[in-house]
GUMAR-513943 format. One line per field, with one value per residue (C-alpha): x, y negated, z negated; residue number from 0; residue in three letters. Coordinates in steps of 0.1 Angstrom, whole numbers, plus 2048, in hexadecimal, padded with zeros to 3 digits. Layout:
px <- X,...
py <- Y,...
pz <- Z,...
seq <- NUM,...
type <- ALA,...
//
This chain:
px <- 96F,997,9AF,9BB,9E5,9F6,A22,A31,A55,A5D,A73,A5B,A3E,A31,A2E,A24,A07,9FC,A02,9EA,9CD,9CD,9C9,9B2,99A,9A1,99A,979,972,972,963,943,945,945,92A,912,919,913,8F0,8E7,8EE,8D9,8BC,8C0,8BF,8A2,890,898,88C,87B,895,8A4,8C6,8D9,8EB,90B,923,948,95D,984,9A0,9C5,9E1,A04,A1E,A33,A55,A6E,A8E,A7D,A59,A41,A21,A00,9E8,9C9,9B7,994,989,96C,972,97B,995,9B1,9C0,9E1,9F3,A15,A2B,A53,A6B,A7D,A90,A7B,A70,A82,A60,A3F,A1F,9F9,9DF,9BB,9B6,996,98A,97A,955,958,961,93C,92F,90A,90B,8F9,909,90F,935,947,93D,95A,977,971,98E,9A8,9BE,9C2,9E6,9F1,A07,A2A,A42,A5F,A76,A8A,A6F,A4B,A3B,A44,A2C,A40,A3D,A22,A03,9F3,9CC,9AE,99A,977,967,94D,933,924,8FC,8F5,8D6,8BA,8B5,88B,87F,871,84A,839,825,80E,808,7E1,7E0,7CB,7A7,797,787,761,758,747,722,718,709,6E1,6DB,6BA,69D,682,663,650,62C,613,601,5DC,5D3,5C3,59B,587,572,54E,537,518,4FA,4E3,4C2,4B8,4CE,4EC,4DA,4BD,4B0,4B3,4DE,4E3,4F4,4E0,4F7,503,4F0,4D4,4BB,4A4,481,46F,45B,47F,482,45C,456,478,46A,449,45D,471,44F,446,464,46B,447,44C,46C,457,447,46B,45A,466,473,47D,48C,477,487,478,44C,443,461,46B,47D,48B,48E,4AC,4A6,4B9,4AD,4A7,48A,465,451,429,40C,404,3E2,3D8,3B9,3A3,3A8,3AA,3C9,3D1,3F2,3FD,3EB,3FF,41C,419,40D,432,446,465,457,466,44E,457,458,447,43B,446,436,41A,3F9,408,41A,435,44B,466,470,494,4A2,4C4,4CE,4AA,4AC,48B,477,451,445,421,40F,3F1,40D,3FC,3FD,3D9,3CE,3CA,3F1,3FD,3E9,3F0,3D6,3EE,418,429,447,462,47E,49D,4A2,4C5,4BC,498,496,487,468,44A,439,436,45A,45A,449,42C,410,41B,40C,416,3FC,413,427,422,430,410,427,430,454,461,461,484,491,49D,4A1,4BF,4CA,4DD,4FB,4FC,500,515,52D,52A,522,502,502,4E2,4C6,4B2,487,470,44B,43C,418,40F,414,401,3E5,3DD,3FF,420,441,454,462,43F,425,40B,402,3E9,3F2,3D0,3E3,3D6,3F5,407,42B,424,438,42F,435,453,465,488,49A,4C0,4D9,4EB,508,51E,513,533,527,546,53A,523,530,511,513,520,4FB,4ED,50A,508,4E3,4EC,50C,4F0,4D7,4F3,4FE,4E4,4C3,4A4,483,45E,44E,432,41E,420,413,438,457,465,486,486,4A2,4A0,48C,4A4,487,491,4B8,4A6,4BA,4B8,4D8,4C9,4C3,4DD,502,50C,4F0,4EB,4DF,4FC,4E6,4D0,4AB,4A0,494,4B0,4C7,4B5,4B0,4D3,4CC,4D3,4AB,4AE,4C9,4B0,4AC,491,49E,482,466,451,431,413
py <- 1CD,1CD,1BF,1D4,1CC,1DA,1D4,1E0,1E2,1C7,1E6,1FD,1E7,207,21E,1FE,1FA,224,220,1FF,20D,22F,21C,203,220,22E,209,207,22A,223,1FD,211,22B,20D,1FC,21A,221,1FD,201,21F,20E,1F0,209,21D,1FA,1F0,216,20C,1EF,1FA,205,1F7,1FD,1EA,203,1F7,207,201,206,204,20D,214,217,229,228,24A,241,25B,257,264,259,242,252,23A,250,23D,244,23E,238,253,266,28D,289,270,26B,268,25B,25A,250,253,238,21F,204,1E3,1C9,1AA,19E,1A3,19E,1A1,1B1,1B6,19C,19E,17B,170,16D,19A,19F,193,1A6,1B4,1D7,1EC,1DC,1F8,1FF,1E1,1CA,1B8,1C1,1A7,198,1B0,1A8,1C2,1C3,1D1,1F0,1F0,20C,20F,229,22E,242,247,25E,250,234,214,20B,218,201,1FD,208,1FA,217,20D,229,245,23A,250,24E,245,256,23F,237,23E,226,228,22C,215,22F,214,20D,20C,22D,21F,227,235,220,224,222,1FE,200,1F1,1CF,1D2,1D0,1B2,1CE,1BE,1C8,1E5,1D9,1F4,20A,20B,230,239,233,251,256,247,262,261,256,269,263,26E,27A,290,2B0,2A9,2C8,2B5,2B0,2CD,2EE,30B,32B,345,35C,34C,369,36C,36C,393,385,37B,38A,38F,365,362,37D,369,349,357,364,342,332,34B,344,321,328,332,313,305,2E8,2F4,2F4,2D5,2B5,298,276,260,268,279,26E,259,236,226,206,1F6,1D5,1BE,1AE,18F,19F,18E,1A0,1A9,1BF,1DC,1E7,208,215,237,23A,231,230,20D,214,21E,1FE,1EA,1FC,1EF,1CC,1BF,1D0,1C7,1D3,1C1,1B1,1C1,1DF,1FC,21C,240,249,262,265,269,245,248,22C,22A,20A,20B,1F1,1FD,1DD,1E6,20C,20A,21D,21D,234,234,24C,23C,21E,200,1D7,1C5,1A4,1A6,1B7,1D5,1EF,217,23A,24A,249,23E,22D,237,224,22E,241,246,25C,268,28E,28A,297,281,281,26C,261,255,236,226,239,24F,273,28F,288,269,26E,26C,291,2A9,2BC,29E,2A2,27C,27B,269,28F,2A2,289,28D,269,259,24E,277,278,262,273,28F,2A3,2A4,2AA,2B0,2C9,2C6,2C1,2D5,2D6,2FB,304,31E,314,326,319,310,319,304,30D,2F4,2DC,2D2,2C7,2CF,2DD,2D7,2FD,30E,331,34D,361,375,36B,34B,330,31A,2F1,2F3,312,30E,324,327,338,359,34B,364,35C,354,334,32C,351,340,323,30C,2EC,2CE,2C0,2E5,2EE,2CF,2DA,2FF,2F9,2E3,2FE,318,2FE,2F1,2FD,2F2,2EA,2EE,2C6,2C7,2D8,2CE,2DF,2EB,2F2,2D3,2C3,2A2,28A,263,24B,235,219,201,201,1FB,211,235,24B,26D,26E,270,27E,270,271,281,2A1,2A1,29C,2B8,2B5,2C2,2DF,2EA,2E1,2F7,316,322,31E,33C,33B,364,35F,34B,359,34A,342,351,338,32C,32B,315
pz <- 29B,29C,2B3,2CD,2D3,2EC,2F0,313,31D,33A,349,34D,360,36E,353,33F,356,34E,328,32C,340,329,309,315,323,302,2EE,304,2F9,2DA,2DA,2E8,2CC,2B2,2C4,2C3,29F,298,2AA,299,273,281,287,266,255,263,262,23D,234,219,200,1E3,1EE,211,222,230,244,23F,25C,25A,26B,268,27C,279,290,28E,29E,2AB,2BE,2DD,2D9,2C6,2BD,2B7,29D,29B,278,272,250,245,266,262,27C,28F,2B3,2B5,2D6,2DE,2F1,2FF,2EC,301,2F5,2E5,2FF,308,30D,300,30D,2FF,318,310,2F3,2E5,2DD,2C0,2D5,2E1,2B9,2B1,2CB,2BE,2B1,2CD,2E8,306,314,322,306,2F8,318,32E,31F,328,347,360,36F,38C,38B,395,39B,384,397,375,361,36E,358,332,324,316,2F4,2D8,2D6,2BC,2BD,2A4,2AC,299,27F,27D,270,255,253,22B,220,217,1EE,1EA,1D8,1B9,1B5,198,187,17F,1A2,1AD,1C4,1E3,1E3,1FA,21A,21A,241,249,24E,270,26D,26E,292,295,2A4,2BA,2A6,2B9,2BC,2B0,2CB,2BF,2BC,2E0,2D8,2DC,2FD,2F6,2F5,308,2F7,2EB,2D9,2B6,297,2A3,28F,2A2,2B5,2D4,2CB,2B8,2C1,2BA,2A9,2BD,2A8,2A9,2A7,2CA,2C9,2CE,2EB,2FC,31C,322,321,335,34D,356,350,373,37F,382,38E,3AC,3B9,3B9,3CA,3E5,3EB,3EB,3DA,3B2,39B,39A,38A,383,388,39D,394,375,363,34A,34F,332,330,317,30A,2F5,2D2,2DE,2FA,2F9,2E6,2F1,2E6,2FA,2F3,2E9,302,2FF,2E1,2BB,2A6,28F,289,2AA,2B4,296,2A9,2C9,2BE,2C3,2DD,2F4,316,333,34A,364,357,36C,35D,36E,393,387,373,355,358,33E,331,315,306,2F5,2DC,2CD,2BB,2A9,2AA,2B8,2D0,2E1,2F9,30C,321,33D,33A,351,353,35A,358,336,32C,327,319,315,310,2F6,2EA,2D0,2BA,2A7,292,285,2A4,2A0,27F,28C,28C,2B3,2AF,2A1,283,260,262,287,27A,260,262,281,283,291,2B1,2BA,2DD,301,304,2FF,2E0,2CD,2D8,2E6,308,307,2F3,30F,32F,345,344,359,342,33C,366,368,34E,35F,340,32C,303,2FB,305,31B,320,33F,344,34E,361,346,323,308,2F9,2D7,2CD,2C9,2BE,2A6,2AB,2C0,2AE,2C5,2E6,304,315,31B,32A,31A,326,30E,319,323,317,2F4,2F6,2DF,2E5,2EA,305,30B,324,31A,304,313,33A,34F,35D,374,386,393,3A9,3A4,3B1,399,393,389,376,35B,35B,351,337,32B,324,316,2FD,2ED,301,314,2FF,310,308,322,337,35E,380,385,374,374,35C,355,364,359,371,37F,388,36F,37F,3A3,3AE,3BA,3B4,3B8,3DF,3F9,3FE,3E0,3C9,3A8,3BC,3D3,3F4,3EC,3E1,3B9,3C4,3D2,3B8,3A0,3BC,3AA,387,375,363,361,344,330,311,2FC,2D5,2B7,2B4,298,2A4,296
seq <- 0,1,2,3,4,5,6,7,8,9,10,11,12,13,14,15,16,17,18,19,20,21,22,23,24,25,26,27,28,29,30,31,32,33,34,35,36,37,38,39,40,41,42,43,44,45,46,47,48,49,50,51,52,53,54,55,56,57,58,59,60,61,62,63,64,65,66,67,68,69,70,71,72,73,74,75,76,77,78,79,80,81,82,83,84,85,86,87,88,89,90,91,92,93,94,95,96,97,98,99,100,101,102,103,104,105,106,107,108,109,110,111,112,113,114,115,116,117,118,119,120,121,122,123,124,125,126,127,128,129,130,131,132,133,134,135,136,137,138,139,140,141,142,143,144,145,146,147,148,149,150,151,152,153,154,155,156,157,158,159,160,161,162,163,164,165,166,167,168,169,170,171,172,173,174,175,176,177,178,179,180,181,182,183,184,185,186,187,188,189,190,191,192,193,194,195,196,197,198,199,200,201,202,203,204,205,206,207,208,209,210,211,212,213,214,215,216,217,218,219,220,221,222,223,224,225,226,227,228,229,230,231,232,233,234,235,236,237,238,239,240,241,242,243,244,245,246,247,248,249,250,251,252,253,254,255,256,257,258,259,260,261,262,263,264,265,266,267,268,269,270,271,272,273,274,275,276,277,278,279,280,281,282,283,284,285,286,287,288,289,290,291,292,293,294,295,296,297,298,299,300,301,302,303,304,305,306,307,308,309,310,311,312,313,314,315,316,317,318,319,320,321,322,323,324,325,326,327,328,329,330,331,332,333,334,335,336,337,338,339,340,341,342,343,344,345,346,347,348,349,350,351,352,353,354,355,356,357,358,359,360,361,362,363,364,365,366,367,368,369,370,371,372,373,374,375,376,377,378,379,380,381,382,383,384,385,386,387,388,389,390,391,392,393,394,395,396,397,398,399,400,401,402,403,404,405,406,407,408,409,410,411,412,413,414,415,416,417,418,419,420,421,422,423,424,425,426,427,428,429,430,431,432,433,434,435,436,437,438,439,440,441,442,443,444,445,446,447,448,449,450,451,452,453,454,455,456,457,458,459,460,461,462,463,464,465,466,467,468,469,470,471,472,473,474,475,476,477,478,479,480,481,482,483,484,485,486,487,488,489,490,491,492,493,494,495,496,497
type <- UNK,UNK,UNK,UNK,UNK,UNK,UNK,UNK,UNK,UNK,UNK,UNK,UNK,UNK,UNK,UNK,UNK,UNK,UNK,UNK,UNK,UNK,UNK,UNK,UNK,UNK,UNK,UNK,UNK,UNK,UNK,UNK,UNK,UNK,UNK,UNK,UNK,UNK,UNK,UNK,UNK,UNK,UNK,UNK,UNK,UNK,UNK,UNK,UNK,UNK,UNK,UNK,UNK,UNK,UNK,UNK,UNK,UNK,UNK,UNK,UNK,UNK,UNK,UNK,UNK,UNK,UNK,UNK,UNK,UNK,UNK,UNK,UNK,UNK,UNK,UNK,UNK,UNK,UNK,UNK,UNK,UNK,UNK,UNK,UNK,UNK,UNK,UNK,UNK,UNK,UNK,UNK,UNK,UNK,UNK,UNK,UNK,UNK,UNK,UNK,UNK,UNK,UNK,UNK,UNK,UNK,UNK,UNK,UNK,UNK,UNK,UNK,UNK,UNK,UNK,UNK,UNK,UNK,UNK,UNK,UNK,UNK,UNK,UNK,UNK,UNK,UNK,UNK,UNK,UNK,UNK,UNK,UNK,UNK,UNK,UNK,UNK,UNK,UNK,UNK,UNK,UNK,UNK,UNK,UNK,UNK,UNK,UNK,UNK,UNK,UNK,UNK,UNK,UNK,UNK,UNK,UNK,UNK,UNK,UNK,UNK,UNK,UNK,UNK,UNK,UNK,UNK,UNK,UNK,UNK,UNK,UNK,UNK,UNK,UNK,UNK,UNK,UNK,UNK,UNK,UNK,UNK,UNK,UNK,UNK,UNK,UNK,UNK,UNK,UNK,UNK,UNK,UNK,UNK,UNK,UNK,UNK,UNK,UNK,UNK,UNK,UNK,UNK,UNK,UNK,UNK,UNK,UNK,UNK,UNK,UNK,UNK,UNK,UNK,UNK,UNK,UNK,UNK,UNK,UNK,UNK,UNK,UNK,UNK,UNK,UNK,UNK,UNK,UNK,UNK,UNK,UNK,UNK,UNK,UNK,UNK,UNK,UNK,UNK,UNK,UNK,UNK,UNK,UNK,UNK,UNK,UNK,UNK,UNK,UNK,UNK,UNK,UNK,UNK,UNK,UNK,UNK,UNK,UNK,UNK,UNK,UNK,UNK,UNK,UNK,UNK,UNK,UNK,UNK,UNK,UNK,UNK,UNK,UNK,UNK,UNK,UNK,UNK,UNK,UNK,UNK,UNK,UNK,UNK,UNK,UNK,UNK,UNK,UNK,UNK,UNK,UNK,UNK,UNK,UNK,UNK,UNK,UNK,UNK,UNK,UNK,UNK,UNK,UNK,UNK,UNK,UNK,UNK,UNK,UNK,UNK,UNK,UNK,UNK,UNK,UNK,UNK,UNK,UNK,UNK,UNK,UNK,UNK,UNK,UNK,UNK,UNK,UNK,UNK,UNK,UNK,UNK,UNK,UNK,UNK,UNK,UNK,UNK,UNK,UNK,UNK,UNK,UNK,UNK,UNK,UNK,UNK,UNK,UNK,UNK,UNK,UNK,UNK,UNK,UNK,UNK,UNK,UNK,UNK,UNK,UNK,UNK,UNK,UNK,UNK,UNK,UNK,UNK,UNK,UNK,UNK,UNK,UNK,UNK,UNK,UNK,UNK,UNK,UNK,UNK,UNK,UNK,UNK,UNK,UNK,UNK,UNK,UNK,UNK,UNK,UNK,UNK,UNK,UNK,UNK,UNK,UNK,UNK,UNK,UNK,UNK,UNK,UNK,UNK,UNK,UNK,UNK,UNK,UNK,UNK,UNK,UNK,UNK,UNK,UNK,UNK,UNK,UNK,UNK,UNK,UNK,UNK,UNK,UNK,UNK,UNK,UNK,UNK,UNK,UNK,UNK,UNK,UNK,UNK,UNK,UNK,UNK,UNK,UNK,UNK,UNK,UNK,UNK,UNK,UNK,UNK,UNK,UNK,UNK,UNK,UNK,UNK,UNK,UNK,UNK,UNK,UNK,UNK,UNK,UNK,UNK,UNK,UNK,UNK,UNK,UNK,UNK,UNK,UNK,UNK,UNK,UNK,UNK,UNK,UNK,UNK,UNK,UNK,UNK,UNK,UNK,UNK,UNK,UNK,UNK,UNK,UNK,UNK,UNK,UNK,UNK,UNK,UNK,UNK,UNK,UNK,UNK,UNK
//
C-alpha cells in the first residue's frame, strides 16, 4: 500500500482544511477498494490451491502532477486499470510551511488484505477548519495520491492429469457386520389329537366304513318295516328300546402286565382248549360280572394284546368259573369276529355273544362318551331274530322266529347316507348314537327281550355317569333317549346269509 502525502498552503488554512478532508475521503475510498481486492486474491488463492501455478497480483501506482499557471491537477493512474482520476486544483503560491496530515504508519501499511473501510486511517489528524476570507472556494496545493490498483482476476492454470494415474475404483457398499442371532428353539410339530380307542384291526367290520354304494339288501324296507313294528310297540310300554349300561351289559376290566394271574374254570360244558385258555387269566379279584343272567365280563390286557370274555361269569369257594366265552390275542389285528385265528384251537362256537361276534365289538364305551364322538359301529340285541339263519360276519345264531322279515344275528343296518341329521334337533346323547349308525352302521349280535344297544358297564369305575343332570343321558332315562332316533331311515345293507 503507498503513502498517502498531502502539502497545504499556510495562507489558505481554510481551503487547506476542504482540499484535506476531500482527498482523505478519497484516500479512504480507495484504501477500502485495495483492501477488498486484496481479500478477493486471498480467496482465489486459496479456491486454488491446487494448481501448478501461484497467482499473484501486482498492484502499482503512479502519480503525475500536471501543473498550470492557474491550477495543479493530481491524476491518479492505476496500473492495469482501464481508467484514471484526475483531481485538480487552483495554483497559489508554494508554502512557507509544510505540513504532513494523515501519515500512514508502517503498522496500517501491513494491514491484512480483507480488512473492511477505516483500516489503516486512524493515523490521520483531523484539523479544525478555519476561514480564510481571501479565497474560499480554491483548494491549496496539489497532493499527491497513491491510489492502490484494480485488481485483475488471473485465470486458474488446470493442472496436468498423469495419464498413468490409477482412475479410482469403484466403492463396493460395506456389508453390515453379522449381527450374533439368539438361536430360535424349535417348536415341536403340534401332536395330533389321540384318537379314541377302539378295539380290533382298523379294517375290521366293527371300524370300517361301509361304501356309499354299498348295494342294499332286496328284503330292505320289509325287515326295517317290522324292525319299527317292533320298536313303536315297545314305545308303548315306554320301557324300550333301550340302552344297556348298568344290567345286561358288559364291563371291561383293563389290567396291567404285571396283574395276578388265576384259572377260571370252564363249567357245562366241554372244550380243552378254551379250558387251556382260561387256565391263566388277569381277572381282578374284585372283579364283578354284568347285573343280569347272562353275567358277562371282559378282561383287557393291552401291554399283552390280550382279551377273555365269559358268559354265566361267577366267583365260589372254589374260584372263578364260567358256562361259555372265549380268548383272543392279537387283538389289535384280530378281524373281531371269532374263529381259528382268534386263538389256538379256537372255533367258530367261541364267544359269549350268541353269533360269535365279541361282545366288546360294538359297546358304546365310555372313553367314546367322554369324547363326545364315537368311531366305530355300533352292537343291539332284537326280540325276533330269525332262526337257523345268520348273516356274516356272525357265525351262528340262537333266533327261533320263523318270521320272514325278521332280523338275522349278523345283519348290518345303517341310516340313509343322505338323511339330514342336523334336521332333526336330537339331543347330544342320541345324535352321537345316529352319526354313528349313518357312518359306519349297527350289527344285530344277540337276541334279547327288547331292543336294546349296548353302552359299557361302568361297575368296574364304581362310579355311575349315566344318571342325573349331567349324566351320559343328559338327565333323561334310555328309553327316552332313543324315543327320537330316526330307526324309520334304517336301511338294511345286502346280507350273506348261512
Amino acid at each position: 500500500m503507498s503513502m498517502l502525502s498531502l502539502r497545504c498552503s499556510p495562507a489558505s488554512r481554510a481551503r487547506l482544511a476542504m482540499i484535506c478532508a476531500l482527498l482523505l475521503g478519497a484516500a479512504l475510498m480507495v484504501l477500502s477498494f485495495a483492501a477488498g481486492g486484496a481479500h478477493a486474491a486471498s480467496s482465489h488463492r486459496r479456491a486454488g490451491s491446487g494448481s501448478t501455478h501461484t497467482q499473484r497480483v501486482v498492484a502499482s501506482s503512479r502519480q503525475s502532477t500536471a501543473t498550470s499557471k492557474h491550477k495543479t491537477c493530481v491524476t491518479v493512474h492505476v496500473k492495469s486499470a482501464r481508467h484514471a482520476k484526475t483531481v485538480c486544483s487552483a495554483k497559489r503560491k508554494p508554502a512557507t510551511k509544510k505540513k504532513r496530515v494523515g501519515k500512514v504508519s508502517p503498522k496500517e501499511k501491513g494491514a491484512p488484505a480483507g480488512a473492511g473501510p477505516g483500516v489503516g486511517s486512524e493515523g490521520l489528524e483531523e484539523q479544525s477548519p478555519v476561514v480564510d476570507p481571501e479565497d474560499p472556494g480554491l483548494p491549496a496545493d496539489p497532493a499527491e495520491v497513491a491510489t492502490p490498483a484494480e485488481t485483475v482476476p488471473t485465470e486458474a492454470t488446470p493442472t496436468e492429469t498423469d495419464p498413468t494415474e490409477t482412475k479410482p475404483t469403484e466403492t463396493k457398499r460395506a456389508e453390515p457386520p453379522p449381527t450374533e442371532t439368539t438361536p430360535v428353539k424349535e417348536t415341536p410339530p403340534p401332536e395330533e389329537p389321540v384318537k379314541p380307542f377302539r378295539f380290533f384291526a382298523p379294517t375290521s367290520f366293527w371300524n370300517a366304513t361301509p361304501a356309499k354304494e354299498a348295494p342294499l339288501d332286496p328284503t330292505s324296507s320289509s325287515v326295517v318295516k317290522a324292525l319299527v313294528e317292533e320298536v313303536n310297540a315297545e314305545e308303548l310300554e315306554k320301557k324300550a328300546p333301550t340302552i344297556n349300561t348298568t344290567s345286561w351289559s358288559v364291563p371291561i376290566y383293563t389290567v396291567p402286565a404285571g396283574q395276578s394271574n388265576v384259572r377260571v374254570k370252564l363249567v357245562n360244558t366241554v372244550s380243552p382248549a378254551l379250558q387251556a385258555a382260561w387256565n391263566v387269566v388277569p381277572l381282578p379279584a374284585n372283579a364283578k360280572p354284568a347285573v343280569g343272567s347272562d353275567a358277562h365280563l371282559v378282561v383287557w390286557q393291552p401291554s399283552k394284546d390280550l382279551m377273555w370274555e365269559f358268559w354265566g361269569l361267577n366267583k365260589t369257594t372254589e374260584g372263578w368259573q364260567a358256562s361259555w366265552g372265549g380268548a383272543m390275542e392279537h387283538v389289535s389285528a384280530d378281524v373281531g369276529v371269532y374263529g381259528p385265528e382268534a386263538w389256538s384251537g379256537a372255533t367258530v362256537d367261541w364267544g359269549a355273544s350268541a353269533s360269535s361276534l365279541p361282545i366288546a365289538g360294538g359297546l358304546i364305551t365310555l372313553e367314546d362318551l367322554e369324547q363326545g364322538k364315537i368311531n366305530h359301529a355300533l352292537a343291539i340285541a332284537v326280540p325276533n331274530v330269525r332262526e337257523t339263519t345268520y348273516a356274516l360276519p356272525a357265525k351262528r345264531t340262537d333266533g327261533y322266529s320263523k318270521e320272514a322279515f325278521s332280523l338275522p344275528e349278523g345283519a348290518h343296518l345303517v341310516l340313509e347316507p343322505t338323511l339330514n341329521l342336523a334336521s332333526l334337533h336330537l339331543s347330544h346323547f342320541t345324535l352321537m348314537l345316529a352319526e354313528a349308525a349313518q357312518k359306519y352302521g349297527i350289527f344285530v349280535r344277540d337276541r334279547a327281550a327288547n331292543v336294546a344297544l349296548y353302552g359299557q358297564d361302568p361297575t368296574p369305575t364304581g362310579n355311575e355317569p349315566y344318571g342325573g343332570s349331567h349324566g351320559f343321558l343328559e338327565g333323561k332315562a334310555a328309553w327316552q333317549q332313543l324315543a327320537s332316533f330316526p330307526w324309520s331311515h334304517l336301511e338294511l345293507l345286502k346280507m350273506e346269509l348261512h
